[in-house]
N, C-alpha and C positions, 0 to 999 in steps of 0.2 A: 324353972332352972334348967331343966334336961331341955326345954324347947333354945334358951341362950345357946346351951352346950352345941348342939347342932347346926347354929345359924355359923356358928363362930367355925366349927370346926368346917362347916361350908366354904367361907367364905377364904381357910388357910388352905384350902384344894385349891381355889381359883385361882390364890395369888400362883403356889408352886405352879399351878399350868400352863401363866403365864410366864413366868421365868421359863418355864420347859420350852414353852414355841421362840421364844426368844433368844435363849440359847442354840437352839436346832436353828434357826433362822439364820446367825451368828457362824453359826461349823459352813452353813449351803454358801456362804456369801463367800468365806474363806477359802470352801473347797472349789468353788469357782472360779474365783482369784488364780487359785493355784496351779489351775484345770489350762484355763486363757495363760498363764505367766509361763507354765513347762509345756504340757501337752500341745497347746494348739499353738503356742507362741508364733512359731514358722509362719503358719495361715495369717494370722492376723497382723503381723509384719509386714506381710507381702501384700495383704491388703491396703494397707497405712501409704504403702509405693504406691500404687496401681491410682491411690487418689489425690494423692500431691506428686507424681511421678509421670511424665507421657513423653509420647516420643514424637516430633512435629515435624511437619513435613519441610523442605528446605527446596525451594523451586531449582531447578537447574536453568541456567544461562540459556535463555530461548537464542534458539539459530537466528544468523543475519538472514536478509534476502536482498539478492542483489540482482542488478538491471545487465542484460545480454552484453553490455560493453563494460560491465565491472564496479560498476558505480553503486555504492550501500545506499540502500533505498528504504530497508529497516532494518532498526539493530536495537540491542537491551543494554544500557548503558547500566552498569552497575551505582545503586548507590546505598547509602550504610545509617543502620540508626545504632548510637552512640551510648552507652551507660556506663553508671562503674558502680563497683562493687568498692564499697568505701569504707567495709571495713575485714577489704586484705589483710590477711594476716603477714604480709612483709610490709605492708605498710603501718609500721609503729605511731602512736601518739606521737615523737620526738620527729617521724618522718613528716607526718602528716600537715602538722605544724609549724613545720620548718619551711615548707613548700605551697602553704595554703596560703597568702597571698600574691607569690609567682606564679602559681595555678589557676589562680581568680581571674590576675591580666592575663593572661595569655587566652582563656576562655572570653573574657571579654572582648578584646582584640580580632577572634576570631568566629564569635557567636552575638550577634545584636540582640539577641532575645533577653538578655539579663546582664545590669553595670556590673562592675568588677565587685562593689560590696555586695551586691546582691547574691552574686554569684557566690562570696565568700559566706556568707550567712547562710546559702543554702545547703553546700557540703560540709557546713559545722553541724547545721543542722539532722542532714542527713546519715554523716559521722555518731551523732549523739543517739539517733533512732538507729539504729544497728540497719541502714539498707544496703543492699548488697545489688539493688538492682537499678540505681539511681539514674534519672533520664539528664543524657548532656544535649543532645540534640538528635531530630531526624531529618532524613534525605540531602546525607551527605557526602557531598562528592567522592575522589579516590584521590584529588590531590588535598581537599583537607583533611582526610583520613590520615596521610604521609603527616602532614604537617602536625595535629594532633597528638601523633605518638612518639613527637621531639618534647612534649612540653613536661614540666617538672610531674616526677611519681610517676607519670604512664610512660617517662623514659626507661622505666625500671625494670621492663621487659612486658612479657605477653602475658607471663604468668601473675608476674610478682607488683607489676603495677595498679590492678584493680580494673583498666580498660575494658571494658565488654565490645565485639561487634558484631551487630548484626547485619550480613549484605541481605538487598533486597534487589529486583534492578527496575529499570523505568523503560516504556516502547518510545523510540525516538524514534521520525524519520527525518532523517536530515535535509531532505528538500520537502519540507513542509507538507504544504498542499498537493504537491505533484504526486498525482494518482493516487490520492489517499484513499478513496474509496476502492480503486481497482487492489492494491495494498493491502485494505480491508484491519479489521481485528478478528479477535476470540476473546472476547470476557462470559464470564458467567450471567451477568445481566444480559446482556445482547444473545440473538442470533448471531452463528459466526458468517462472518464477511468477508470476503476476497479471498486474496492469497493465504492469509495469516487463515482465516476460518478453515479452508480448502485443507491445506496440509499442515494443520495444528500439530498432529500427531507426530509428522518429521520434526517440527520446529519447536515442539514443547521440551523436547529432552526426558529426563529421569528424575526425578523425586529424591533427593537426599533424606537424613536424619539427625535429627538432634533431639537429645535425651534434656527436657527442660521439668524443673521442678515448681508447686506452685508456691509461691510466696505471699506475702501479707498484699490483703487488698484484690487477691483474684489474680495478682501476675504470673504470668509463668516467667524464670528463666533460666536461662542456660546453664547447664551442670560443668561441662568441661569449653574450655574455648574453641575445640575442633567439634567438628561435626563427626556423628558414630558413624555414618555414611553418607562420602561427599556425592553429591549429584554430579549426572554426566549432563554434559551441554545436547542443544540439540542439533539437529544436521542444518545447514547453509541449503538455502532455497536459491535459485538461479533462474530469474523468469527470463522471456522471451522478451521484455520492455529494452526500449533503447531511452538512456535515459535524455542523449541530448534530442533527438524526435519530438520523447514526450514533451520537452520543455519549449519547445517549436510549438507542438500542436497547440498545450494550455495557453500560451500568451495569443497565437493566434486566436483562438476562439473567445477569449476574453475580450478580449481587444473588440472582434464581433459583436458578441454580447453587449457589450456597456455601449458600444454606439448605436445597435438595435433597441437598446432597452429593453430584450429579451428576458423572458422568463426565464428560460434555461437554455443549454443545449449540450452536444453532445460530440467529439468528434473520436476516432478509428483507423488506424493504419493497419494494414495484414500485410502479411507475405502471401503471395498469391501460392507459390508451390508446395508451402508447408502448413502453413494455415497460424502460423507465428504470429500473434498481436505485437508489432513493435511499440504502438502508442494508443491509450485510451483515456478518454479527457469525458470527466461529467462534470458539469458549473452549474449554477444555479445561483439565482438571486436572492441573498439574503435581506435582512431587517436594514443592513446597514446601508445596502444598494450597492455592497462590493457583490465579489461573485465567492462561492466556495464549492468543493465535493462534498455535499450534503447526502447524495444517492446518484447509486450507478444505474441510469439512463438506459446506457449502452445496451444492458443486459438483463434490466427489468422491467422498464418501460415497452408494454403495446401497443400501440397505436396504430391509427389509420395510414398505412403508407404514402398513399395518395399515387402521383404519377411515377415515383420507380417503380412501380408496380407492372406498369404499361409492358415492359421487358416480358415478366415471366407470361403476360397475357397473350402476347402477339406471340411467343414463343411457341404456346400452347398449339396455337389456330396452324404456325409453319409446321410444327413436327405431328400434329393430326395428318396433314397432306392439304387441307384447305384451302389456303393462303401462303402467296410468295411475295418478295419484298418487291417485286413490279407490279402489283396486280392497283388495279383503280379502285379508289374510294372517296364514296362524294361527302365532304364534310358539312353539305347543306347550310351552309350559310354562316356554320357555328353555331346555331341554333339546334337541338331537337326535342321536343317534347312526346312524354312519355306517359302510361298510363297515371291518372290521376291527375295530370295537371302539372308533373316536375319537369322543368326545363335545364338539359341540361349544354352547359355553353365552355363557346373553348375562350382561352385567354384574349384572342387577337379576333375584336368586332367585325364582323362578315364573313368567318374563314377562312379556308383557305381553299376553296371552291373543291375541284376533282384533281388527287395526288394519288402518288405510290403510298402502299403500305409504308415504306420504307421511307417514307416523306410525311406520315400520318406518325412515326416515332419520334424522329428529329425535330419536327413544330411540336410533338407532343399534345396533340390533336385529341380532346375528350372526345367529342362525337366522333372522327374518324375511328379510335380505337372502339368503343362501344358499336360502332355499325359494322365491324372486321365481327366482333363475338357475337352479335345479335344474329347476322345472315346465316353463322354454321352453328351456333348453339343454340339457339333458343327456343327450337324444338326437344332440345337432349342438353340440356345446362350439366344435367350429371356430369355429361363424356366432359364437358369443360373445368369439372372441379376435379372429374377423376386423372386427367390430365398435370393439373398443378399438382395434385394428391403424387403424381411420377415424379416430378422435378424434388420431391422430399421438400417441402417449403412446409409443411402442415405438422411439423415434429420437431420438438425440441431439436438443437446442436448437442446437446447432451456435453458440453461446457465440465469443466473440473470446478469452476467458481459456483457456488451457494446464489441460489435470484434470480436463476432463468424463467423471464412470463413463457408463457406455453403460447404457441403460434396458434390465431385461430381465425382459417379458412374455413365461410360459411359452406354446411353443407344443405343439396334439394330438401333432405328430410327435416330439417331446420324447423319449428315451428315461426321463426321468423324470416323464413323464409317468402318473398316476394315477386310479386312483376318486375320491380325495381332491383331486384336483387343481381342479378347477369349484367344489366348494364352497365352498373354500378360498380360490384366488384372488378369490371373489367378497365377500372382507371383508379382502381387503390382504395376504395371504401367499402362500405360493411365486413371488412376484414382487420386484421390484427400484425403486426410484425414486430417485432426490437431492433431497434434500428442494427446490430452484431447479427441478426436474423438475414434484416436486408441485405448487409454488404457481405453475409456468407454466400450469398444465392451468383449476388454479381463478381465475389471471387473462384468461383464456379463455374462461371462463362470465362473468365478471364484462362481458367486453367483449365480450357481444355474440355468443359465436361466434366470434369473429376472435383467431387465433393468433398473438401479438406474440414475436419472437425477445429474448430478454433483453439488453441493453444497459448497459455499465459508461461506455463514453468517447462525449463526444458534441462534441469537435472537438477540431482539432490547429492551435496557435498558435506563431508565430513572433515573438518580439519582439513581441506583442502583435496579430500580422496572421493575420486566418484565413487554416489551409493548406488546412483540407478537413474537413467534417463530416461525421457519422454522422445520417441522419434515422433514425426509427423503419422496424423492417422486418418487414412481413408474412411469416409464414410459410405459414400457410392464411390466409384469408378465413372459412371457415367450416367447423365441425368437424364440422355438422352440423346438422337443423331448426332455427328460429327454435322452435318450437314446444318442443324438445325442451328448449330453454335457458332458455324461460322457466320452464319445470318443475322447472327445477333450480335454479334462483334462489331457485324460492317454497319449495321445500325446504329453501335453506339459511337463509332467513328464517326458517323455522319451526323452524329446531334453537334460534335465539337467542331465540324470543316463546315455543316449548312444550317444548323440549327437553333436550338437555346441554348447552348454554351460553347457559341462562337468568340467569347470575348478568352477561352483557353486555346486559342492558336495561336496566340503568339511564344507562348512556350516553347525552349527550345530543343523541347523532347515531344511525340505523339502522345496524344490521352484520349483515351476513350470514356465516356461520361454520359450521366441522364441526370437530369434536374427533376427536382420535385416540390411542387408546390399543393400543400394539403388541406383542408378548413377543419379544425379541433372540433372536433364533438363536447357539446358543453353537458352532458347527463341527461335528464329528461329534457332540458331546455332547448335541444334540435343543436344547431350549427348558431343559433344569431341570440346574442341577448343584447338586449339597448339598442337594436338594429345594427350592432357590431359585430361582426364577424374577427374569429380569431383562426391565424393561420399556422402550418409549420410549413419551412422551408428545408431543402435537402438538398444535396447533390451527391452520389456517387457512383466510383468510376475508377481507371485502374491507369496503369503509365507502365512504363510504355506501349503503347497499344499493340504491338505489332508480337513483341517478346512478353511482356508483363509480367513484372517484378514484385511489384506491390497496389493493393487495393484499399479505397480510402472510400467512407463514407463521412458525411456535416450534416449535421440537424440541428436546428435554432430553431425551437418554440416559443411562440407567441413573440413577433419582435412585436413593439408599440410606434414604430416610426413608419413612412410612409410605405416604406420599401418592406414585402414579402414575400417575393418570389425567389427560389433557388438558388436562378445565376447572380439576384441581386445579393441576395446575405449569405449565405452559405458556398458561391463561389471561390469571393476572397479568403478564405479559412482553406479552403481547397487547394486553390491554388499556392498559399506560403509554405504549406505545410509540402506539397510534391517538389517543389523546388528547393527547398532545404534538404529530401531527401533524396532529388536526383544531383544536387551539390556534392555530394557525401558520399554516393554511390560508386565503387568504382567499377562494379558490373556493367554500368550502364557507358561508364564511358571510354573510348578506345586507350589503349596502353600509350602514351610517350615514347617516342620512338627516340633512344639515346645515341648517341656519335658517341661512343666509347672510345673513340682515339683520340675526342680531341676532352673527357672527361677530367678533372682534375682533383688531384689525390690530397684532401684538408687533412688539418688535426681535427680528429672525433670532436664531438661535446664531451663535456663530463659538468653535469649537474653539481653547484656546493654542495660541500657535507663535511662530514667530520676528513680530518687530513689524513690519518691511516689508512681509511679508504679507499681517497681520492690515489693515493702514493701509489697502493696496491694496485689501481686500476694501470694507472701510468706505468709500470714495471711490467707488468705482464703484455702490454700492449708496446714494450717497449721504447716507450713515450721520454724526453728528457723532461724533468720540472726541475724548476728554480722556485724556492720557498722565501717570501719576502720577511714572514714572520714566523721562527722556530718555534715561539712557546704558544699559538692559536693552536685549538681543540679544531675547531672549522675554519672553513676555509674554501674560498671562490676561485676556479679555475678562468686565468684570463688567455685566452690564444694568443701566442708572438709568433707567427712563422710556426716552426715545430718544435714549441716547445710551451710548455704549461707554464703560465704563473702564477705560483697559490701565493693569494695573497691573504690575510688573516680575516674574518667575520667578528668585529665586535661583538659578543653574547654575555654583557653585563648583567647580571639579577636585575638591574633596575630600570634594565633599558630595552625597550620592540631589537630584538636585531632584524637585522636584510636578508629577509627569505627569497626575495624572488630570484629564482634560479636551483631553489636549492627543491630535494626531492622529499616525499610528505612525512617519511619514519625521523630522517632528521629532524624535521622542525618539527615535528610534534615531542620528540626528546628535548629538545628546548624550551619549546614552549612551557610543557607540560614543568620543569622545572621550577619556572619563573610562574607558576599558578597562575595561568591565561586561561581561558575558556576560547577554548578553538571550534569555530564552525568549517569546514571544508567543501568543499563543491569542485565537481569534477575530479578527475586524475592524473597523473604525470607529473610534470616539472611545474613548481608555483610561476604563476607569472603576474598574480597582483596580490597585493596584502593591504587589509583595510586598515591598520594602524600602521603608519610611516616609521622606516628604521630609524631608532633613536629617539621617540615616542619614549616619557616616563612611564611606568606598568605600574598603573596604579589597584589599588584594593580593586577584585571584583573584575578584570580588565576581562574583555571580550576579544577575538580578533576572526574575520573572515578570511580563509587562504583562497583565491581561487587555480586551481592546475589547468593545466592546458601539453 
């Protein structure tokens, strides 16, 4: 019995001790509760934020960049993605309902992605699921935006109608292809490229904020409809491209290309005094056999020069003291062979027997050139690289753009260094240039000596206020004798008056020029596969010869047609491209000499445009006008003698009105009205429009202005 007594009274210990932990258990969980609910409450609130709560970055409006004569070459066209918060607290059940089929069409009307019930089903739906972050559409324009916030409930204001927007914006260039590579980007994926890469940091702007919270499903959105901190835009880029040039050079070299059935190529305009690139064109052959800027050439492309090279070679030999452009050199036959068994031969079979140095450049004479370098250097090739090593050819141009190849002149210490190496080098092979390398070197002779660094941007604007400009920059002063450079000049006038691009004298401006014709290194496989030889062709050279304005270099690799030599393919790209811009030039051509007595005194122009204006202009210019139609918003000025006749511009909603005359802010206010999608090109006064006035404006309408 005493042993019962004991187990029992055991066993009523155990239960009370467990009640005991269980109640102590019970106080801990409460006293903690209570601990987290007063004491720490703060912290752990602000935690609760910190992870349904952040603050996201809001890009700022990247800067335009525009071309030396004004023309937008890139710009961040704004566009919006679309939600609503559906269940607004101004927007009642009695609202919502009342409006949820008006809302449906008008979405459907204006979004193809969803019919009008579908659409109605999915904001009853999304009404009934309490979402506040509900998707209507993305990358949408700024004239459906307008339209959008006319339609029923999201007329109801910013706050109270439920509308969410979020701007994003998109890189547009408006002339396409033109110079897209020189143009370039910045994304995160890529290396940056061109211009855009180059001065990202001007053209990125400032980082806004907006305080978004996260909601069901991972989303974040936006807390309040402003941003806590709006972003600053970024500064306007202003390059040194002209854009109607550029659009000369691309068509010309295309135009080359496809009838070459070239691989690629490449063409370059400079300013010879400043070192300005007005035009830079890289094409290349796609899958489709058009041509596009796939990669800039210009600027990262090495290769073997081949005969412009001949220039800095012979230059070398003159300012050593060596060789003067009278001096005889016998071109043996065009034949010479050379250690090992290479024969090296000039274009035109038997030579051209015993000439002047200065007649060994003009025919562009491989063995004549290589027997000028063999006779003084072939003892001391060093003094012959340490020479080029002087003219700076062997060093970067040290470029503002992202992708310059590194120039590379072989040097004696070389382990591939050879017999063949002197002779060779001294007509463009075993060496390296970009083709922007080469035409620096020959806008270098053109100016005098004086080594100008190539230049793409020549100021950075804010809002229209200069931040800081680019002047032209010295790199040398001089490469080398005055004497040396006139020799070289009269050389390269004599390839255009006696030599291989004699077919450029009948221009009716002087050009000074060298042709180049080169055979592509194919990797280990030497110069030849299939016993085919693949070539590049070149020419450049500078205009006016005597003054010189501007410096142009052409290269088209690998054509596949018969024709590879310089003056044959790369001439004509040469020559359209200097005559469009000795057309344009007014430096170049004497001033008009005006009879001011016998001059006569018109009514001005006045561009259409809106009639307030136009009136304004005519008042203050003192001008009579006669108004045909009182109640027209626009209105076309016709000259009678001296006095204006405005007469009205049709500008129906429904209907293209008649832009041509009129100037671009007005018809884009117009346009932009009537929901057009405007493509523009050029600047000034419109003078064609691709949709005829009085054209219906249908869903979707597109229209091209061109100014002039």
């Amino acid at each position: 019995m005493a042993e019962k007594k004991d187990i029992k009274k055991d066993f009523l210990w155990r239960i009370y001790l467990m009640y005991f932990f269980i109640v102590l258990f019970a106080l801990s969980v409460v006293l903690k509760v209570c601990t987290i609910q007063f004491a720490e409450g703060d912290y752990w609130r602000e935690k609760e934020q910190q992870l349904t709560m952040k603050y996201v970055n809001i890009e700022a409006s990247r800067g335009n960049i525009f071309s030396s004569d004004g023309c937008l070459l890139a710009t961040s066209v704004p566009i919006f993605e679309l939600r609503m918060d559906v269940i607004s607290e101004p927007v009642s059940n009695k609202i919502f309902y009342e409006k949820l089929d008006s809302l449906s069409l008008r979405l459907d009307q204006t979004f193809s992605h969803r019919s009008k019930n579908e659409w109605r089903a999915s904001l009853k739906n999304a009404r009934n699921s309490k979402e506040r972050y509900f998707l209507i559409a993305r990358k949408v324009n700024y004239s459906t935006l307008k339209e959008v916030r006319t339609f029923p409930i999201f007329k109801m204001g910013k706050y109270k109608g439920g509308l969410i927007v979020l701007q994003q914006s998109r890189r547009e260039l408006p002339f396409k292809n033109l110079a897209q590579r020189t143009i370039g980007y910045d994304r995160k994926s890529n290396k940056p490229l061109g211009i855009e890469g180059a001065f990202n940091k001007d053209l990125q702007g400032v980082s806004g904020k907006r305080l978004m919270q996260k909601i069901a499903g991972g989303v974040y959105k936006p807390i309040n409809q402003d941003n806590e901190i709006e972003p600053q835009d970024g500064n306007d880029v202003i390059t040194t491209l002209d854009a109607n040039i550029q659009d000369v050079a691309h068509h010309a070299l295309e135009k080359q290309l496809r009838a070459q059935n070239a691989h690629h190529g490449c063409a370059i305009l400079m300013e010879v005094k400043t070192g300005a690139i007005k035009a830079m064109v890289n094409l290349s052959r796609v899958d489709s056999g058009s041509y596009a800027e796939t990669f800039n050439y210009a600027i990262g492309e090495g290769t073997e020069p081949g005969s412009t090279f001949k220039l800095a070679s012979i230059m070398a030999a003159i300012e050593d003291g060596y060789t003067d452009l009278d001096e005889i050199v016998d071109t043996e036959g065009g034949r010479k062979t050379y250690a090992g068994g290479y024969v090296m031969k000039d274009s035109h079979d038997g030579g051209y027997g015993k000439i002047t140095v200065k007649q060994v450049f003009e025919k562009s004479s491989n063995v004549g050139t290589s027997n000028i370098i063999m006779k003084y250097y072939k003892k001391q090739p060093q003094k012959f690289i340490d020479r080029l090593y002087s003219f700076g050819i062997h060093k970067p141009l040290g470029i503002a753009l992202p992708g310059e190849a590194t120039p590379y002149i072989k040097d004696t210490k070389s382990k591939l260094w050879s017999g063949l190496s002197l002779p060779l080098m001294s007509i463009g092979y075993e060496e390296k240039l970009t083709p922007l390398q080469t035409l620096n070197f020959y806008n270098t002779v053109a100016n005098n000596g004086k080594m100008m660094r190539p230049q793409f941007v020549r100021e950075i604007r804010a809002k229209g206020q200069l931040i800081k400009s680019f002047p032209p920059e010295v790199i040398n002063p001089a490469i080398c004798s005055q004497s040396t450079i006139d020799k070289a000049r009269e050389m390269m006038e004599g390839v255009v008056k006696n030599g291989t691009a004699t077919f450029l004298r009948t221009a009716p401006y002087q050009i000074a020029a060298k042709t180049g014709t080169a055979q592509i290194a194919l990797g280990n496989k030497g110069y030849t596969q299939d016993g085919k030889k693949t070539y590049m062709a070149s020419l450049c050279g500078y205009f006016p010869a005597k003054d010189p304005l501007y410096s142009i270099i052409i290269v088209v690799s690998a054509p596949s047609k018969a024709a590879y030599y310089g003056n044959e393919v790369a001439g004509p790209v040469f020559r359209e491209i200097a005559d469009k811009v000795y057309s344009n030039s007014k430096e170049i051509h004497k001033p008009l000499q005006v009879d001011t007595a016998r001059a006569i005194v018109h009514v001005p122009f006045v561009k259409s445009g809106k009639k307030s204006d136009v009136q304004v202009i005519a008042k203050v210019l003192s001008l009579k006008t006669a108004i045909a139609d009182e109640n027209a918003n626009y209105v076309w000025a016709q000259i009678n003698k001296e006095t204006f006749q405005l007469k009205g511009l049709a500008t129906k909603e429904s209907e293209v009105p008649q832009l041509v005359g009129m100037g671009l802010r007005d018809a884009l206010t117009i346009l932009e009205n009537q929901k057009i999608t405007v493509k523009v090109i050029g600047r000034g006064v419109i003078k064609k429009q691709s949709l005829a006035a009085g054209t219906r404006v249908m869903k979707g309408a597109k229209i091209t202005i061109e100014l002039s």
